[in-house]
C-alpha positions as CSV (number, residue, x, y, z in Angstrom):
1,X,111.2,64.3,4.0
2,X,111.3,61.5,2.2
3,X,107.4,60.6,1.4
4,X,108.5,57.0,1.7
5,X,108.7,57.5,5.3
6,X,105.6,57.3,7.7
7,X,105.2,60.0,9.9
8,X,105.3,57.8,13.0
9,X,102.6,60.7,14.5
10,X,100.1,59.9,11.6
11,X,97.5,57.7,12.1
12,X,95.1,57.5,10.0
13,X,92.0,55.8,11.8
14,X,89.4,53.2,9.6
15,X,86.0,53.5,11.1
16,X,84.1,50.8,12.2
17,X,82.5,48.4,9.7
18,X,78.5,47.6,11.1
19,X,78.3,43.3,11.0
20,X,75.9,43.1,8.4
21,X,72.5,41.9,9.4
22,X,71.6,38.0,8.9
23,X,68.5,37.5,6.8
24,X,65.5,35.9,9.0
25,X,64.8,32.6,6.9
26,X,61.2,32.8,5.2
27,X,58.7,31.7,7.4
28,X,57.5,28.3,6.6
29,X,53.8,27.9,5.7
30,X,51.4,25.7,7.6
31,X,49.5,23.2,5.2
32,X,46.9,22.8,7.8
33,X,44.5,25.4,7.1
34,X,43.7,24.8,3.6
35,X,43.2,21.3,4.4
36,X,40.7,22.3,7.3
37,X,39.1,25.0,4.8
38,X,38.5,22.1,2.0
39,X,37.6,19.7,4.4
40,X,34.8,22.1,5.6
41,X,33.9,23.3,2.5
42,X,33.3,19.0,1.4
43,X,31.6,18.9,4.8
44,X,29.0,21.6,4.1
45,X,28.2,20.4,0.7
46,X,27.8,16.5,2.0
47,X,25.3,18.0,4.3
48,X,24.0,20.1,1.9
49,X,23.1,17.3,-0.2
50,X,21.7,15.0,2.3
51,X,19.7,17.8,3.2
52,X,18.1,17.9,-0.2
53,X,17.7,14.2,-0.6
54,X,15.7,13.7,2.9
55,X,13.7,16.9,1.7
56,X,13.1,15.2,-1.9
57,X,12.3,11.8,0.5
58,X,9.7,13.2,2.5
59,X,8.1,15.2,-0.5
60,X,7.7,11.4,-2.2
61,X,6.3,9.9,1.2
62,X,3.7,12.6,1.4
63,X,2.8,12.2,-2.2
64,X,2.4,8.4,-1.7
65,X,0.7,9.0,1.0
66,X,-2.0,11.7,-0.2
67,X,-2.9,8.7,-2.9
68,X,-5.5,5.6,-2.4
69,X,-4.6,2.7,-2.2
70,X,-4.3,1.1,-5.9
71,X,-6.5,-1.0,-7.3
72,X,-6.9,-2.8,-10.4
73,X,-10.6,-1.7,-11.2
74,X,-12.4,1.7,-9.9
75,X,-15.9,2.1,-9.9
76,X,-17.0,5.6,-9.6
77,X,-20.9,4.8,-9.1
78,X,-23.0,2.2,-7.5
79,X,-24.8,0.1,-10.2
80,X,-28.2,-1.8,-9.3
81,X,-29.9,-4.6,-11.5
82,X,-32.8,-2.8,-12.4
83,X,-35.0,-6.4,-12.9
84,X,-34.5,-6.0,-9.3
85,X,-32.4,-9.7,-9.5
86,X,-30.0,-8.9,-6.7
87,X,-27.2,-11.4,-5.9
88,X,-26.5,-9.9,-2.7
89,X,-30.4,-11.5,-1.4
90,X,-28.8,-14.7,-1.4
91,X,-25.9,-14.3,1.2
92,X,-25.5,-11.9,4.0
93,X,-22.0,-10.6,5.8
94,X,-20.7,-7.9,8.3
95,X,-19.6,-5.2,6.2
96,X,-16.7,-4.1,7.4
97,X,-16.9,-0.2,8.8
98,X,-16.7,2.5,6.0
99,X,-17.4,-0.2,3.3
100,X,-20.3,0.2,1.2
101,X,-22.3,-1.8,-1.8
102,X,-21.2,-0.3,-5.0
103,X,-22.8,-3.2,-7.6
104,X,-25.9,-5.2,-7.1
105,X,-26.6,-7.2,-10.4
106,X,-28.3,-10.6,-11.1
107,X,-24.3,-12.3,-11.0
108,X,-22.4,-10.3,-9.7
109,X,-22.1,-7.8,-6.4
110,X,-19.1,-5.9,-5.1
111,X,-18.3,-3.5,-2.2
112,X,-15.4,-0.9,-1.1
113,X,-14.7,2.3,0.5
114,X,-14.1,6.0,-1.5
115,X,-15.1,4.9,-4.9
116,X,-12.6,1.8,-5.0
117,X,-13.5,-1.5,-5.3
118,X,-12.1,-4.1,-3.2
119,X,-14.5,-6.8,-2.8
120,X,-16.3,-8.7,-5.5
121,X,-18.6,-11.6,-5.0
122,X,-19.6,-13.2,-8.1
123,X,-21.8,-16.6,-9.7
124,X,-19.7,-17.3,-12.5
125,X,-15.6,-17.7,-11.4
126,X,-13.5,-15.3,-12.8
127,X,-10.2,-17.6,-13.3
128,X,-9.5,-20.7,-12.3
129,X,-5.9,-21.8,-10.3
130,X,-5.4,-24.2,-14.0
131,X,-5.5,-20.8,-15.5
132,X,-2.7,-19.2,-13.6
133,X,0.8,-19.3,-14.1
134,X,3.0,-21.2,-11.8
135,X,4.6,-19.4,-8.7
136,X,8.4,-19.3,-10.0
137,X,6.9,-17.7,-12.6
138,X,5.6,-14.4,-10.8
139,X,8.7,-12.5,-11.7
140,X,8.7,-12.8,-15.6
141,X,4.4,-11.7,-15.7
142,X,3.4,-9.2,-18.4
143,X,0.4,-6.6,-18.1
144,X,-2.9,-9.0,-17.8
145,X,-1.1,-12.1,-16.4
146,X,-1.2,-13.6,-13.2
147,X,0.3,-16.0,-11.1
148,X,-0.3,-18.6,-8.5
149,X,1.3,-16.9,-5.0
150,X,2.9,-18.9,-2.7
151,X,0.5,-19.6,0.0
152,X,3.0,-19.6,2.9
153,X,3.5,-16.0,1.9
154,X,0.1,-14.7,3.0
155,X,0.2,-17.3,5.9
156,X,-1.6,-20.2,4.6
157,X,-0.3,-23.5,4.7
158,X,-0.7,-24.4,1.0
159,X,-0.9,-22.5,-2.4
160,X,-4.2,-23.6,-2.7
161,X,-6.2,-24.8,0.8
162,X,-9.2,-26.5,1.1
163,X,-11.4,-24.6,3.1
164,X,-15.4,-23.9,4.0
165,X,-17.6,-21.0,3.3
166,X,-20.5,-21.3,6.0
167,X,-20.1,-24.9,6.0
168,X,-20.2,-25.3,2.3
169,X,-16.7,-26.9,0.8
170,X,-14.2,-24.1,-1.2
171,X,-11.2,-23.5,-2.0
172,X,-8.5,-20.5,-0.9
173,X,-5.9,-19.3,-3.1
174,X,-3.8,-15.8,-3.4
175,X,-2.9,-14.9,-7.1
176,X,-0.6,-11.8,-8.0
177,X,-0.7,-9.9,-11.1
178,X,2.8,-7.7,-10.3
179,X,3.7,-4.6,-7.8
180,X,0.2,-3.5,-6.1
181,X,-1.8,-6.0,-7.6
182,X,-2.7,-9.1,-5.3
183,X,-6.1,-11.0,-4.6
184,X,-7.3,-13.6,-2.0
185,X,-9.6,-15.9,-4.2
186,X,-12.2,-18.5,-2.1
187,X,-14.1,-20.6,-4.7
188,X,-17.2,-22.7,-3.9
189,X,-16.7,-26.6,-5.0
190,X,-20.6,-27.1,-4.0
191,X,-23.6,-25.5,-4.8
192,X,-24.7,-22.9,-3.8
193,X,-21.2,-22.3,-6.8
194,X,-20.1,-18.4,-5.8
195,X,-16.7,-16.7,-6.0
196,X,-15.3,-14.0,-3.5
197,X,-12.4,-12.2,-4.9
198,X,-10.5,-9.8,-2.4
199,X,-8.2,-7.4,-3.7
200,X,-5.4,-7.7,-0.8
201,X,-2.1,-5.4,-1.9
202,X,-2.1,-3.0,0.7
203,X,-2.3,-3.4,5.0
204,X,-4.7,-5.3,6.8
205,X,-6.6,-6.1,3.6
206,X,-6.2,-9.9,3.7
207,X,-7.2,-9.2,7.4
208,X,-10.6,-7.2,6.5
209,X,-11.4,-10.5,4.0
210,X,-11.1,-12.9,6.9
211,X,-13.5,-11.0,8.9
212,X,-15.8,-11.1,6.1
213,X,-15.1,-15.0,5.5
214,X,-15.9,-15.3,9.2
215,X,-19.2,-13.3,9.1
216,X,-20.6,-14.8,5.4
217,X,-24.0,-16.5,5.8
218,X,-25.8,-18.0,2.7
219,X,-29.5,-17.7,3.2
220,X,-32.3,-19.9,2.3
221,X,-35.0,-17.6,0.7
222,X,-38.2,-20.4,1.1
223,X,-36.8,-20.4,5.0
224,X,-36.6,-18.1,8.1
225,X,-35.8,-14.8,6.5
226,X,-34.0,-13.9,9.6
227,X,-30.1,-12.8,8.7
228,X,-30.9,-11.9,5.1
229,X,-30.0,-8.8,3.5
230,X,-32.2,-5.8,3.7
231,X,-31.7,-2.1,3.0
232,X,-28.3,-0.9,1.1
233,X,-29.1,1.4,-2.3
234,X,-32.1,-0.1,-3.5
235,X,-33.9,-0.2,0.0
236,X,-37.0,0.4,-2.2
237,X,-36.8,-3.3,-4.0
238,X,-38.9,-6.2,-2.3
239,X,-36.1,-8.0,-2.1
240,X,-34.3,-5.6,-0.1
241,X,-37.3,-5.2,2.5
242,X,-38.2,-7.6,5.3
243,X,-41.3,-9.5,5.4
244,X,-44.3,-8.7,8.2
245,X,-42.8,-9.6,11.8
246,X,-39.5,-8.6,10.7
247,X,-37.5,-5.3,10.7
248,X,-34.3,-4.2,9.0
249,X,-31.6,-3.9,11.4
250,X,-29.0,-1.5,9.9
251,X,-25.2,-2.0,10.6
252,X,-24.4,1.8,9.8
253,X,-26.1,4.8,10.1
254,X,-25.4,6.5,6.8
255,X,-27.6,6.9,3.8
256,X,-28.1,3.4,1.6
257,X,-26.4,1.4,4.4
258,X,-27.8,-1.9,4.4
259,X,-28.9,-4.2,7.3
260,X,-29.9,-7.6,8.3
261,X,-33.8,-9.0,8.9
262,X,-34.1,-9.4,12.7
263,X,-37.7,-10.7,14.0
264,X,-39.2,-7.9,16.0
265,X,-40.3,-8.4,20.0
């Protein structure tokens, strides 16, 4: 047989062939979780930090708010003239509630609350408005200077207002040394010459003085002792006592308080 020819009875069969599989394409990945995850992650540390600022606030408010109100001059102790020449016999006003006396001298008297003095009442004028520096000039002061305030700003009409003190002719003036550190000023221009300086840097404190403006009474010691200042620290003093037919009316119940002479029924 020639090996040429095919056996037409031979077959020779050619298995199947498997269809290779198709690769599944990579799945694509979604860019919106990690931007979710840093924008919470941003979100939780914004907090985080206002968190700790309104902490750090409040821990400043309740410092500021534990501490007196400033002054520019603390007197730890009440101080009496020991000559027993008391300024405060001349005048008499309604002390306003918690206030007491803390000096009594020959010039000079002053009053506050919790060791601080607010109040000072004084013979001999402590500064004049010629002495101050002009108003624009408020915002260039150093330590010890003051300025001339702008009236308008504390609700008077003019920087300086003419104005009476129990009938007797003064002036009214507001003078500011920096932050914290504002007075109301009221200056005699006729005798009897006294000065009334009012630290006012803080709420209601210009308020408080005009009650005490509204309430201040010279008094006439050859005249009708009724009115005149009795009691206070040095209750002990004769000027401090009332004469006969005359008792000491006390405004406050706690110890040195002072009072006013009222004629007894």
């Amino acid at each position: 047989m020639d090996p040429t020819v095919q056996d037409s009875n031979f077959s020779q069969s050619i298995p199947d062939q498997p269809t290779p599989q198709a690769i599944p394409p990579a799945p694509k990945l979604s860019v919106l979780p990690f931007i979710f995850s840093i924008f919470l992650v941003i979100s939780l540390a914004g907090v985080g930090v206002l968190a700790y600022q309104n902490w750090t606030l409040q821990q400043q408010v309740a410092s500021l708010q534990s501490q007196p109100t400033p002054t520019s001059t603390l007197t730890p102790s009440t101080t009496v003239d020991p000559n027993g020449n008391q300024l405060p016999s001349t005048f008499t006003f309604k002390l306003p509630t918690g206030y007491q006396a803390m000096q009594s001298l020959e010039s000079k008297a002053s009053y506050g609350f919790d060791n601080y003095e607010y109040l000072v009442i004084s013979k001999e004028f402590s500064i004049t408005t010629e002495g101050l520096r002009s108003s624009t000039e408020c915002g260039n002061l150093i330590s010890g200077q003051f300025c001339l305030d702008k009236g308008k700003g504390w609700g008077q009409e003019n920087d300086i207002a003419d104005i009476t003190l129990d009938g007797i002719p003064a002036k009214s003036f507001y003078m500011s040394g920096g932050v914290d550190n504002a007075y109301h000023v009221v200056q005699t221009t006729q005798k009897p010459l006294l000065e009334l300086r009012m630290y006012v840097a803080g709420g209601g404190l210009d308020q408080t003085f005009s009650q005490i403006l509204s309430t201040f009474k010279f008094l006439d010691q050859n005249t009708n002792p009724e009115g005149k200042f009795c009691g206070g620290i040095a209750a002990n003093l004769p000027q401090n006592q009332c004469p006969e037919g005359y008792t000491c009316k006390m405004e406050n119940n706690y110890l040195d308080a002072g009072g006013v002479c009222t004629k007894e029924l």
